[in-house]
N, C-alpha and C positions, 0 to 999 in steps of 0.2 A: 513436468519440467522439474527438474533436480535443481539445487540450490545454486549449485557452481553457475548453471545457466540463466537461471534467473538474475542473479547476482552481478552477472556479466550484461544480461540486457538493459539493467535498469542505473549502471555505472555509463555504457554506451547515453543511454535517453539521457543523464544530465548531464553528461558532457557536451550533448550536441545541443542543449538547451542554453548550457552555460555560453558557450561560441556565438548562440544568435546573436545577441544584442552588441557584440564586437562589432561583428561584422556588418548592422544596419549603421553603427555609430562611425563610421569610416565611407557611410556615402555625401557627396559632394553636396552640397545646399544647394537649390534649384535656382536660376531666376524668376523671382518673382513677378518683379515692376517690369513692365515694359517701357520703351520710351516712346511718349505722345508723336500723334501723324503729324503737331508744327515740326517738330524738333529734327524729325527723322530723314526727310525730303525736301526738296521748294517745289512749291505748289506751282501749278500753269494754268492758264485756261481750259477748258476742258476735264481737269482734275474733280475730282469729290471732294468736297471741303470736311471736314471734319463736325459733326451731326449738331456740334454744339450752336456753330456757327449757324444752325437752318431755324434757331428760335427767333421769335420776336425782339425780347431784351439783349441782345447781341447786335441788332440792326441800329446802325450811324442816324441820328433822326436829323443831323445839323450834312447832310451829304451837299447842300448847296452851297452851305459857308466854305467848303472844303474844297470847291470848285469841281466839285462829279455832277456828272451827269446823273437825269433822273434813271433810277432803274425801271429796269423793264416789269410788263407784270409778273406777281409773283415771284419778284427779285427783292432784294435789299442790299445795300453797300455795307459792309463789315469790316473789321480793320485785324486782319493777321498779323502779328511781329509790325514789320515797318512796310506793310500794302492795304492797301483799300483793295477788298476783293467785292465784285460782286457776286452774290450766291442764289440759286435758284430756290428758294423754301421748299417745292415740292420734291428736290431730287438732293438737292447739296449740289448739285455743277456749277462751278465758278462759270461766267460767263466774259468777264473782263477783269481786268487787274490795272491798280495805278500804284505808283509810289506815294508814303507820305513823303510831304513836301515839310522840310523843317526849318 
C-alpha cells in the first residue's frame, strides 16, 4: 500500500469516527416511567387489580365500620383512589366495587 493510500484510508477512518458521537448525540431520549395501571384506566369488576393490592398490608381491616360486606374467601376489601374494591389474593380479580362514602 503506497502512502497516498494509506494516508487516504486512515483520514476516511477518523472522519467517520469523528461523525459517530454527533450522530448518537442527536437521538431522542426514550420514555422511561411508565404511568401506574390506577392512573391509566377505571377499573371494573372483573379487571386484575394491580399486584400490590393482592398483599396482606393493603387489605381494609375495619371493612365493617365502612359498611362492606364480608369478603368472600380468599378476598379482601382494598381501597383504590375513591373505591373499595374487592380483590381475589389468589389471582388479583376484583370481584365487587363500592364507592367511598365521604
Amino acid at each position: 500500500m503506497n502512502n497516498k493510500t494509506l494516508i487516504a484510508s486512515l483520514a476516511l477512518v477518523a472522519g467517520l469516527a469523528g461523525i459517530a458521537p454527533i450522530v448518537q448525540a442527536d437521538d431522542p431520549p426514550q420514555k422511561t416511567v411508565q404511568p401506574g395501571v390506577n392512573n391509566s384506566r377505571k377499573l371494573v369488576v372483573g379487571d386484575r387489580a394491580p399486584d400490590i393490592y393482592q398483599r396482606s398490608e393493603k387489605a381494609l381491616g375495619n371493612w365493617k365500620q365502612k359498611g362492606l360486606k364480608a369478603p368472600k374467601d380468599q378476598a379482601q376489601w382494598v381501597q383504590i383512589n375513591d373505591k373499595y374494591m374487592m380483590v381475589m389474593i389468589t389471582n388479583g380479580t376484583i370481584v365487587d366495587i363500592t364507592p367511598v362514602e365521604r
